[in-house]
N, C-alpha and C positions, 0 to 999 in steps of 0.2 A: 818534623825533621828540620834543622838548620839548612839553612842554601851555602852558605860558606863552605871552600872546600869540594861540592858537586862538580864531578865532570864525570865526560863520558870513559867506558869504559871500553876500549880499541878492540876490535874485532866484534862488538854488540852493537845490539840498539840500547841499552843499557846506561845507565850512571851507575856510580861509585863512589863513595867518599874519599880523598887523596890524605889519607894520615901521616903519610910520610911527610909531605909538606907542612900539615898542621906541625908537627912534631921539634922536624928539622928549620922550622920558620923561630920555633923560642931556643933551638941548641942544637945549630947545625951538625949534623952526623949522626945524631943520636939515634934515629929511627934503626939503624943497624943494626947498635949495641942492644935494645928492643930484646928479651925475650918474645918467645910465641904469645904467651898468655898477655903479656902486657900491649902487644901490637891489638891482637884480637879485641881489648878491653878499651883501647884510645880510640881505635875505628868505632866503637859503641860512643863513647864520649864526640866523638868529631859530628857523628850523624845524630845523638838526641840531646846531648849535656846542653844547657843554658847557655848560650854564646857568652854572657857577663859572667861565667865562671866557668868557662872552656881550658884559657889558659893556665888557669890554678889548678883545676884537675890534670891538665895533662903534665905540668907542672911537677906533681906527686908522683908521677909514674918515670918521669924522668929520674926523676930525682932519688927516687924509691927511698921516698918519705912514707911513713908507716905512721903521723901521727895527725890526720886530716882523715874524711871520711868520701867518700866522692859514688856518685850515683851509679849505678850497672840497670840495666832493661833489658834484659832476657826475652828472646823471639819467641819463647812458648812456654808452655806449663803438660810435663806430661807426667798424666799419674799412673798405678793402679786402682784396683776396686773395693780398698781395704781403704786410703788415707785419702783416695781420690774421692768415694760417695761420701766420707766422713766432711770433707770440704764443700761439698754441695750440701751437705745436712745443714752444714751452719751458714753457707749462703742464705741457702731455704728460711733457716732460722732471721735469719737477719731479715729477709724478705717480711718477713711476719712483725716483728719490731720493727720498721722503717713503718711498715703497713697503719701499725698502731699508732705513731707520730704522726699521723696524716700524708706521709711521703708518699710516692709511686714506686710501688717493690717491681714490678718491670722493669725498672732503668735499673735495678743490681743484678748487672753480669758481668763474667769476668771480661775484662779486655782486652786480656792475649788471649792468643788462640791456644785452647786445652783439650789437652788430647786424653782420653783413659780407656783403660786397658784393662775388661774385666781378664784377671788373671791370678789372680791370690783366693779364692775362696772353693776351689775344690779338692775335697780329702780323697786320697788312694784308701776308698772303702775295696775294691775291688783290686787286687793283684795282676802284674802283668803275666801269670799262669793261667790266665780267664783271661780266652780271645774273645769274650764279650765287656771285656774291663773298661775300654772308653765310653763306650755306649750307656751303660750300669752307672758309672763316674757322673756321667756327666749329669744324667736322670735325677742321683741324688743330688747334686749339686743346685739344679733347677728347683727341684722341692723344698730342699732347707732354705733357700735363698730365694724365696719367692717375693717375702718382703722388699728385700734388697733389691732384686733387679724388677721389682716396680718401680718405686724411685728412681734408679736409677736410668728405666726408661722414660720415665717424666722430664725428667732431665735434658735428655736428647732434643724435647723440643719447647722446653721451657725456658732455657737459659739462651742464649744468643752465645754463636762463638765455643762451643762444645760439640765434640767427637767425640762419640762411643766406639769401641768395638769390641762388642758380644762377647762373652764366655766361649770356649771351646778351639779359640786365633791363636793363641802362643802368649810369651812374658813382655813384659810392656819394654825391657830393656833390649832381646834378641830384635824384638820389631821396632825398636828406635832404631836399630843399628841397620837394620836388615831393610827396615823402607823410610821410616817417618822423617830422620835426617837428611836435606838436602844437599847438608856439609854447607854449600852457599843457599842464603834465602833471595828472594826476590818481593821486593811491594814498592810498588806504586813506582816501577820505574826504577830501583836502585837494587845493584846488588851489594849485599854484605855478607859476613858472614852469619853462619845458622850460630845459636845458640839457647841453652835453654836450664831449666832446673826442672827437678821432678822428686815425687814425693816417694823416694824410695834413696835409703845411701848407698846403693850402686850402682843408681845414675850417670855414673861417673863411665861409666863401660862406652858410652861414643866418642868420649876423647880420643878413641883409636884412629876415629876420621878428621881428627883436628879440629872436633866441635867443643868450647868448653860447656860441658853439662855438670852440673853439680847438683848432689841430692841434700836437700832440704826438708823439714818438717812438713805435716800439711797445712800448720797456719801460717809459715813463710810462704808456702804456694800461693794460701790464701790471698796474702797482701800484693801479691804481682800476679796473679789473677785478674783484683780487681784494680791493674795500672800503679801501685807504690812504684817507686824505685824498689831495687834492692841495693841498701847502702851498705859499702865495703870499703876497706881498708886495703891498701896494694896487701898482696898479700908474700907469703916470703916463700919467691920462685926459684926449686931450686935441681939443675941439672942433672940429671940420670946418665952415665953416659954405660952403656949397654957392649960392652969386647966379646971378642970368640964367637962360639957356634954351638945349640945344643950338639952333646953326644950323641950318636946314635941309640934307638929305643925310650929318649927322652922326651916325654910329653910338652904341652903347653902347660897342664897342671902342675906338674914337677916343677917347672920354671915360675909358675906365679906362687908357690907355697914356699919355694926357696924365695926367692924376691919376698916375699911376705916379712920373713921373720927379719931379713937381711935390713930392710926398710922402718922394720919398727926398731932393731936396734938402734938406726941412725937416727933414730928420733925425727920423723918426720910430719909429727901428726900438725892439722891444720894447714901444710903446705900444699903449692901448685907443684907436681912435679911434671919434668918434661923430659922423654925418654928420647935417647940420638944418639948416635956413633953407628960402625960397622955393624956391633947386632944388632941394632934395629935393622936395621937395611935388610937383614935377610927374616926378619918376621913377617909371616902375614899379615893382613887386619884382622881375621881370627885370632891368632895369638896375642897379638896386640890387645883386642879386645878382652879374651883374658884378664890380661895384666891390668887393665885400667878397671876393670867389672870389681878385681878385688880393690881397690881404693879404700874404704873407711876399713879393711881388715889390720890396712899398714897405717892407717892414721891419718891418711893427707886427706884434702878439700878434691884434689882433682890428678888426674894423670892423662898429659897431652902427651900424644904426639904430630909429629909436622905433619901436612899435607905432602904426600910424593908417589913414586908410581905405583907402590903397593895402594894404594888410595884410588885409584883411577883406575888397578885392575879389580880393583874389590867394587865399585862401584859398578862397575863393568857386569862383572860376576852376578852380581846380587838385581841384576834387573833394572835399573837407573833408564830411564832414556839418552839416546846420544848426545843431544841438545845441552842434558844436564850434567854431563858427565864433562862435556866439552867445557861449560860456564866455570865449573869448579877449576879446570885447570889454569884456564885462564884466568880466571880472577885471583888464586894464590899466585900464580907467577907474576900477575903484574903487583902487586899490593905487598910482596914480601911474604907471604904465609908459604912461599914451595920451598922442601930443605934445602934446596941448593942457597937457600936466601938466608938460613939461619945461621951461617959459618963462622959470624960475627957476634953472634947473643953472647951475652955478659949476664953469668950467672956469681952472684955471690957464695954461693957455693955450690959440689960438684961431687959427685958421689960415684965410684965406678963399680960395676959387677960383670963377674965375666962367666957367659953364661954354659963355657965348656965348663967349669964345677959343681953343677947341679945335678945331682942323681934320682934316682928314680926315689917317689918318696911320699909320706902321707903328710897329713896335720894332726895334730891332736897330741891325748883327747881336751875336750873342754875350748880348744881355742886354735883360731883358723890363722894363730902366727906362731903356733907350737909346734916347729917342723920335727915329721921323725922321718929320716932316713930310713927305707925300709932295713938295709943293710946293720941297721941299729935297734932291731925290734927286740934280740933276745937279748941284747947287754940292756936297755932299758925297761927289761924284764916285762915286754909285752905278749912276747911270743915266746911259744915254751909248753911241754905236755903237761896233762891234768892228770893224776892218776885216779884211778877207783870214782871213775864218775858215776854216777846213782841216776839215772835217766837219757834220756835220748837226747838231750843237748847238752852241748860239752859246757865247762865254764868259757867265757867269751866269744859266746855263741855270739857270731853274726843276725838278729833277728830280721834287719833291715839292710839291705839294698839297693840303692835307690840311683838308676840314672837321672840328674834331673838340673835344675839349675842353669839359668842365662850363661853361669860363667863358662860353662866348657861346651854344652849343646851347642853353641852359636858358633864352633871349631870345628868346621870337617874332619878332618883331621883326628881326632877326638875322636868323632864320633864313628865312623869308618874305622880306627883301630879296636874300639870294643865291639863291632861287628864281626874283625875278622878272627879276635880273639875265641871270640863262641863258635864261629866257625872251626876253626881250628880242634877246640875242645871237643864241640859236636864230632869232627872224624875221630876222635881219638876214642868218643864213647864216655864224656866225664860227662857229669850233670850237676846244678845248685841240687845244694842240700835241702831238706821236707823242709825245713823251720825256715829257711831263708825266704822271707816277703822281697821280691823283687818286682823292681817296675820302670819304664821307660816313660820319660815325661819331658819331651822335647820344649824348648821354646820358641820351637817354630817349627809350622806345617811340611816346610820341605825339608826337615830333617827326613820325617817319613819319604818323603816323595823319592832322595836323593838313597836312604838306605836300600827303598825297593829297586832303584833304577840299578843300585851295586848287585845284588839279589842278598843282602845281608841281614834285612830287618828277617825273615824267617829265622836265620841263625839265631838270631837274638832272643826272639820269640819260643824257639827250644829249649834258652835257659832259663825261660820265665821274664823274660825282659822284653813284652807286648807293651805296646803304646797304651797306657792307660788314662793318657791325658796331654793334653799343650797348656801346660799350666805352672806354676811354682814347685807346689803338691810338696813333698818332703820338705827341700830345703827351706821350706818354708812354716815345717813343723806339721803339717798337714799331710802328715805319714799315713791317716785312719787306723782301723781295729787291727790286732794281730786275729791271730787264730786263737779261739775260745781255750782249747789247750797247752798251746803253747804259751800265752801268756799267763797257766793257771800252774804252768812248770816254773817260769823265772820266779813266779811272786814266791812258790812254795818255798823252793830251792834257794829262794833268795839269790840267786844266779847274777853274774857278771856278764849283761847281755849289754850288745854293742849294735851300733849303726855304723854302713860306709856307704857315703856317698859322695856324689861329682860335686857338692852345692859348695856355698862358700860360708856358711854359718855351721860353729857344731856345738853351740855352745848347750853344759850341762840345762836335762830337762828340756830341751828345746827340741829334739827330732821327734822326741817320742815320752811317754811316762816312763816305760818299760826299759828305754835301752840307756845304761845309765851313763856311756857314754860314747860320744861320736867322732868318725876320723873322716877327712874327707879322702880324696883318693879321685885320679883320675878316672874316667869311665869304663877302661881295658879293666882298669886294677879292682872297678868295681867289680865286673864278669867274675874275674879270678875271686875275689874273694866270695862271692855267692858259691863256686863251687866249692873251695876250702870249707866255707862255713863257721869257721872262726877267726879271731884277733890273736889267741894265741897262736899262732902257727908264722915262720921263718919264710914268708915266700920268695924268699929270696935261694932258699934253700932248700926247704920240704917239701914234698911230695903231693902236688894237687889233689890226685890219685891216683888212679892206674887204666893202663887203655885195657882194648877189647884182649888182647893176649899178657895181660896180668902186671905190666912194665909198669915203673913206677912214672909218671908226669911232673914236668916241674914249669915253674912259669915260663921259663928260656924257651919251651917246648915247645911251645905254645904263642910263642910271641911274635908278631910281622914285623918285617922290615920297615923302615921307612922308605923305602923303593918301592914295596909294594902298596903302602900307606898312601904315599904320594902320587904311584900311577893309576890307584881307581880312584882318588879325588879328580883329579883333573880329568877322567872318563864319564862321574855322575853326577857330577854337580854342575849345575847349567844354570844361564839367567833365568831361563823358560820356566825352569819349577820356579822361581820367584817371583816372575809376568803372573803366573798361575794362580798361585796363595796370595798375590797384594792387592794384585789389579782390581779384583771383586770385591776384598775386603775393605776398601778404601772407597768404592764406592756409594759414598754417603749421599744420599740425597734428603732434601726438608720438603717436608710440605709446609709452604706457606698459606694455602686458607683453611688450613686444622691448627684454629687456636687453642690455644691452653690455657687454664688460670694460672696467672701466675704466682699465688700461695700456692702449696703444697695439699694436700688434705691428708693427715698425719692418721695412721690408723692409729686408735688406743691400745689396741692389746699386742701390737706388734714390739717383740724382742729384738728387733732389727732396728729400727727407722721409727728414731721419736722427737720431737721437737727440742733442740739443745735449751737446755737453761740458764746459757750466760749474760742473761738479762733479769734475774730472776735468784731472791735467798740473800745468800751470803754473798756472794760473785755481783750482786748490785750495790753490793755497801764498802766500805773503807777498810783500809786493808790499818790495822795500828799498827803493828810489827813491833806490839805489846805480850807480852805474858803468855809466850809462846809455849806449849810444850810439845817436848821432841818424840814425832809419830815414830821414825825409826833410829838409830845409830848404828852408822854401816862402814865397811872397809873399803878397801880400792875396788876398780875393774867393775860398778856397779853399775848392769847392761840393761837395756832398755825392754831385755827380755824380763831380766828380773822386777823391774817398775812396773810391766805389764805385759805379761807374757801372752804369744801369738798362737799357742799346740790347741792342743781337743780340752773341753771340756770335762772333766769328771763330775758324777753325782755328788760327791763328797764336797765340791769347794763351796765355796761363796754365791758362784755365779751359775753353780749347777742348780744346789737350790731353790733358787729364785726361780732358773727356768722350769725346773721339775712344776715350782707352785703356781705357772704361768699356763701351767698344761701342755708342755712341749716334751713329747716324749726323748726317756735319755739318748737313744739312736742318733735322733736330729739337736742333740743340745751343738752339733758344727765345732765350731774354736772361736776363741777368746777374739782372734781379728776381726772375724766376719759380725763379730755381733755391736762393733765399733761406732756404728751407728746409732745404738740408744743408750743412751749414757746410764740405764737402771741396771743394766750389763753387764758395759762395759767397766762401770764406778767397781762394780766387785770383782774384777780383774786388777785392783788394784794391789802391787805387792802379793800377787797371789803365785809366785813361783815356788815350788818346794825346795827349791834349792836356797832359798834369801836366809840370809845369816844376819836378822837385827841381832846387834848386842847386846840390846832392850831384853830379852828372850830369854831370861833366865830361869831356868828349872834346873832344882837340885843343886846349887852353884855350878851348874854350866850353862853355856848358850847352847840354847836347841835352835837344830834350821828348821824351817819353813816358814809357811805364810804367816808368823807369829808377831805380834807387838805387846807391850806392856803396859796397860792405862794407869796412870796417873792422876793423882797423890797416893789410891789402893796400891800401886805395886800390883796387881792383876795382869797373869799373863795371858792373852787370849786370843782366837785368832786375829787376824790382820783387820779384815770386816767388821768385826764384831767392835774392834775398838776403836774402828773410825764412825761405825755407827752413834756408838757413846758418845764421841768427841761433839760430833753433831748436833747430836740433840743436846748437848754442854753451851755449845757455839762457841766452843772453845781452839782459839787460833793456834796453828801447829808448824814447827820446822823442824826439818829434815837435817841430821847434821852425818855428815860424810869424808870418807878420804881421796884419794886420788880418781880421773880421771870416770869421773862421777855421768851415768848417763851413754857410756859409749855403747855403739850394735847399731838396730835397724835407724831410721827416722820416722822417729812413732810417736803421732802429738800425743796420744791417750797416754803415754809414759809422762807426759806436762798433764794435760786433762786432768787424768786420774786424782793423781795429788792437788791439785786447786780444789777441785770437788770437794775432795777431802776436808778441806780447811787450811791445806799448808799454803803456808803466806812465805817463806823464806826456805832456801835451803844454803846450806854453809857446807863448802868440799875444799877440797887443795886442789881439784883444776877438774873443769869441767869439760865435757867434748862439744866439740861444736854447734851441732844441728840441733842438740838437746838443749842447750844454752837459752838457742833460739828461741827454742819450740816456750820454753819455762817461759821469757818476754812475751810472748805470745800471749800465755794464757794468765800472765797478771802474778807470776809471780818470781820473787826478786834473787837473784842469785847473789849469792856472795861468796869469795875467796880467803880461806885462810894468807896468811903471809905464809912464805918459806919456812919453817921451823917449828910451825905451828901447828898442831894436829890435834883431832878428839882425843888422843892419848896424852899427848903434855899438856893437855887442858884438866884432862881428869875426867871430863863428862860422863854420865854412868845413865843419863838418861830421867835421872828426880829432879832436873836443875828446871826453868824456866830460862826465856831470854827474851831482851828487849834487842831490836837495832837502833842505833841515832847515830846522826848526822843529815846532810843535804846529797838527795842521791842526782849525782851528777855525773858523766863520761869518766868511767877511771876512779872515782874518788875513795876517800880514804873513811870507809864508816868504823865506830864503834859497835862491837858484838857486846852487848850487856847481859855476863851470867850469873843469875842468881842462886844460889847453892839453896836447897832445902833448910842449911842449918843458917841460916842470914849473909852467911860469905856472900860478896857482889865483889866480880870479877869484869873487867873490863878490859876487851881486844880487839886491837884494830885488824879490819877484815876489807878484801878489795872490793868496791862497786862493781859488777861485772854487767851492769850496762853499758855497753863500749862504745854509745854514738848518741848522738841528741836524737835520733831518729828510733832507739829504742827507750830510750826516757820517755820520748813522748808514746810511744807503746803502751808501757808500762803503765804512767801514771794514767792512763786512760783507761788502763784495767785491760789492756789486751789487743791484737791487734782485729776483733771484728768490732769491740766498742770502738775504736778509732777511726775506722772508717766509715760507724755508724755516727758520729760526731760530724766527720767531714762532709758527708752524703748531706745530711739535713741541713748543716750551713752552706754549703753548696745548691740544696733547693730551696733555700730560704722558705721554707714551712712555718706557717703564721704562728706565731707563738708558743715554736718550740726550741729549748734552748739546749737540747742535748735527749736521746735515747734514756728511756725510764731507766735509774738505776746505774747509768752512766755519767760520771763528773765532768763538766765540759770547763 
């Protein structure tokens, strides 16, 4: 830490760094005009930035210069157990390379404090109509994953500076919000403020408490893990200001799926936004958190808001001790972060929505900024009767149900209305439909505590909505099996089967194989739809069904006040269930005279946990960015589900296969996330979504979708697998040529992974999404930007061409695309650099960012005569 600046902070035994002074000492007044986010970012710069480059950094923020680059040091690293163990694998990995250099693999651990969260790797094999579902859940989840949470118990006390906590606690994002942020941190004497990144893109959900968290790749976590900066550009902050009041019977979902579409049309992607006026004032930090949880749905980096008294009752609320609850107030009030302090920020621009015109309302399908008005289902021709149906499920049969998801569980509110909804239902005598899979999967333990203190989880439990887990589970594609039947109707029937669920992702093929496509829906709406049972149906208008004396039910009927919504929240939700679920969970303790080695010892036959190979093959040799051929040619909206999708495995793919020939029976082939760990797996999770539309994939003179590519110079089209296998054993270098907004969804390094493995050395789009960006720098390989005007379509490319890149890749620069046409045609177009910083240059040319810090570590240990990691260019 700098001493400059240090003083105490009044009513503590504490310091503080004084930003305002730093700030107002180079442009008196300024610190006012100070957005939140940029205040938060200078107090980071005042307390670690280099004193001989203090001023120039604070400098750009004033100034809100956008073409300098200036360091950020995030207070922590919190993962899941999907991109979190993937991060320690290649630790591990690295450990083992440093090992072989003669270095000491002890001294690689991370340096912020990392927090993970097993939470992503259990399937809803078991329904919440089986009050033995969690128990059953969880059993299988410990069996498939035994590989995994070996390692990843290794971990616990091999690494220095890492927190686990166990499978079966809740989603890493409800218990960021709900304990792990302090909102202010404390060390050594200073308080600041908390902030962090995590390996997950809706990370962004603690900005409700005024923390900036933003979700990052795993090998960005990686590099601030192990102490990088993270180097950023001010980024373009830009004002929300939030009018009016919901309507009555209007959720917090209805408000963040309206905001959703409202936000991507304003084009906000990559932005800080920062939400204030009158509506905020009357949101919770529940709803709040909402809003900020969807962040990568609408496109921005982050969604703040102030520090104010909804902060300090939520604090209050959620279990905080008083000491800490007190520091927080104090420390935003004197430092400028309480709203009454922000009445001055200067936003360059300012976006209003006023939240009395949000109605009741879903997403979909395919896309979580696709609002349908339920009020709009029959003019959009969703809802509507099927005549002469031929089976026991209708067309748009609801197959799945699923309460589940950080974004709305972490809402009393929420979740207390789809209790009293079933409630409700239950007097009247309606029940979910036979085919409806429903299941309750809080993310976090005093969901339960708080529904039984209501007496509501029974209701819930009547309509098949028993707790089958504290976990991700659906939204996370981890839906598990249908019924043996039911799914042997849709495939017959070829049937239009659907999922609704509370999550915030529905993108095609992602909930499930079966449901072809997903709406989300708040948690009440989810009830109601389990008992309708289909998508097509008007529930805004049609007949749920009928009570015990034959009447027909409509949703109205059935629907609670928010008076009554509001006076059992504040009757059963108490800190004490919070004291109760955190206190013990957090109770970590280490044994320090139980050493561990610190190598890993890699089982060989495990599908799970294998020793990464980016020291090793192709990945240790020079990238030419020669004689390249294109693995795929793809359109816009290209998600990182589709690059490598997270659902259940089938026998039929690539990666089922393998495990079939591994001796893992089809049962436990798990999903595509959990196996992210060994990259002989994972590699065939490449491109393996049925829904991927290469161009490449011509059969008949049409494009077929799926997992399809077409090898070249034969013209062979085959599956995805099959033609990166060839490409392989060719050692033949490949790029990826793409349209718009290439890369967006989860933050999934294996969506970068994958394709390196591959062989692809470049990928060429019209704009890429952020974290993916990253994640490509990461793993070595080089993004590039069409220009404005310039598309795989007025290029012509059809997929026979080759390409070279040239020029000096440098911040920004201007390279040449060199295409070679099959018939001798040589086209040449300039394409943007999209390494944006001398800090991923140097990434990059290192081949990625664990060669880079396997570079730095050894010249740092000065290891007798070595001058760089095998395989690694120093």
């Amino acid at each position: 830490m700098n001493s400059r600046y240090r003083k105490p902070l009044p009513g503590t035994q504490l310091d503080y760094f004084d930003t305002r002074e730093a700030v107002d000492t180079i442009q008196p007044g300024a610190y006012d005009q100070l957005p939140y986010t940029s205040r938060v970012l200078a107090e980071n710069l005042v307390r670690r930035c280099d004193p001989e480059t203090l001023t120039a950094s604070l400098q750009q923020l004033i100034e809100r210069k956008r073409d300098l680059d200036f360091p950020w040091f995030p207070a922590r690293v919190v993962c899941h157990d999907i991109l979190g163990q993937t991060a320690l694998v290649d630790l591990a990995g690295l450990r083992d390379a440093i090992a072989s250099q003669g270095g000491d693999p002890a001294k690689v651990n991370p340096v912020v404090p990392t927090q993970l969260i097993v939470d992503h790797s259990l399937a809803v094999e078991h329904a919440g109509s089986d009050k033995d579902a969690f128990e059953k859940n969880r059993a299988i989840e410990d069996r498939r994953n035994d590989d995994r949470f070996h390692f990843i118990n290794w971990t616990k006390t091999a690494f220095e500076n890492v927190d686990v906590i166990p499978p079966g606690n809740g989603i890493m994002h409800q218990i960021n919000l709900e304990k792990m942020s302090p909102v202010v941190q404390v060390r050594d004497g200073v308080a600041f403020a908390d902030t962090c990144v995590g390996t997950d893109s809706h990370t962004p959900m603690v900005d409700a408490l005024g923390v900036i968290s933003i979700g990052v790749g795993g090998l960005e976590a990686e590099s601030v893990m192990l102490g990088r900066a993270s180097w950023m550009r001010l980024p373009d902050v830009v004002g929300v200001e939030l009018t009016g009041k919901l309507q009555p019977g209007i959720t917090s979902t209805d408000m963040v799926l309206a905001l959703t579409e409202f936000l991507r049309r304003e084009k906000v992607v990559g932005a800080y936004l920062e939400f204030y006026g009158v509506g905020v004032a009357r949101l919770s930090v529940g709803d709040r958190a909402t809003i900020a949880n969807m962040t990568p749905e609408y496109g921005a980096t982050a969604a703040m808001f102030y520090i104010d008294q909804q902060t300090i009752d939520y604090l209050t609320l959620t279990g905080r001790d008083d000491e800490q609850v007190a520091l927080v107030e104090k420390f935003a009030r004197h430092t400028g972060l309480w709203a009454d302090s922000l009445a001055s920020a200067s936003y360059e621009r300012v976006l209003t929505f006023d939240l009395s015109t949000v109605a009741r309302t879903l997403a979909g399908p395919s896309n979580p900024h696709a609002l349908l008005p339920t009020s709009q289902l029959a003019a959009r021709g969703i809802s509507g009767k099927v005549e002469d149906e031929a089976g026991r499920l209708p067309d748009g049969a609801v197959i799945i149900a699923a309460i589940t998801s950080c974004t709305n569980t972490s809402n009393p509110r929420n979740m207390i209305a789809a209790g009293l909804i079933a409630r409700n239902a239950n007097k009247l005598g309606l029940q979910r439909k036979a085919w409806v899979k429903t299941s309750l999967a809080p993310g976090s333990k005093t969901v339960k505590m708080y529904l039984q203190e209501a007496g509501l989880l029974t209701e819930l439990e009547q309509q098949g909505f028993g707790v089958v887990a504290f976990a991700c589970t659906t939204c996370n594609g981890m839906s598990g099996a249908l019924d043996p039947d039911i799914q042997k109707e849709v495939i017959e029937r070829d049937l239009y089967a659907t999922a609704v669920l509370s999550g915030n992702r529905n993108f095609d093929g992602r909930i499930h194989p079966y449901a072809k496509q997903a709406f989300l829906a708040s948690p009440p709406l989810v009830v109601a739809y389990a008992i309708a049972g289909t998508i097509r149906f008007d529930i805004e208008k049609d007949s749920l069904g009928t009570d015990k004396q034959g009447n027909p039910v409509t949703l109205k009927d059935i629907w609670p006040s928010d008076e009554e919504i509001d006076a059992i929240v504040k009757q059963s939700v108490k800190p004490q269930q919070y004291r109760d679920v955190y206190i013990p969970m957090f109770d970590i303790t280490r044994d320090s005279d139980n050493k561990i080695e610190p190598l890993y010892d890699w089982r060989s036959q495990s599908t799970y946990i294998r020793r990464p190979p980016y020291w090793e093959g192709a990945l240790a040799g020079e990238r030419p960015l020669r004689g390249m051929r294109p693995l795929a040619v793809l359109g816009d909206n290209i998600t990182t589900d589709h690059l490598s999708p997270s659902n259940a495995i089938m026998m039929d793919s690539a990666a089922g296969e393998y495990l079939h020939k591994m001796g893992v029976p089809e049962e436990d082939f798990n999903s595509y996330a959990t196996h992210r760990g060994d990259h002989l797996t994972a590699q065939r999770a490449t491109f393996a979504n049925p829904k991927l539309v290469n161009e490449m994939a011509i059969v008949d003179g049409q494009v077929k979708p799926g997992s399809l590519a077409r090898v070249e110079p034969e013209g062979t089209v085959t599956r995805m697998w099959e033609a990166i296998e060839t490409y392989m054993v060719r050692k033949q270098p490949l790029i990826i040529i793409a349209g718009a907004d290439y890369g967006q969804g989860s933050s999934r390094d294996w969506a970068a992974k994958g394709v390196r493995l591959a062989g692809v050395e470049a990928i060429v789009a019209e704009g890429f999404e952020r974290i993916h960006r990253t994640n490509l720098i990461g793993m070595g390989v080089l993004p590039l930007e069409f220009e404005p005007g310039t598309t795989r379509k007025t290029l012509e490319i059809d997929g026979t061409e080759t390409f070279d890149v040239m020029g000096e890749r440098t911040p920004g620069a201007r390279l040449t695309l060199v295409i070679n046409r099959h018939n001798g045609q040589r086209l040449e177009v300039p394409v943007k650099c999209r390494l944006d910083s001398n800090e991923e240059c140097s990434i990059y040319d290192a081949g990625g960012v664990l060669q880079r810090f396997a570079q730095d570590f050894l010249e740092s240990e000065q290891v007798p005569g070595v001058s760089g990691v095998e395989g690694v260019p120093t």
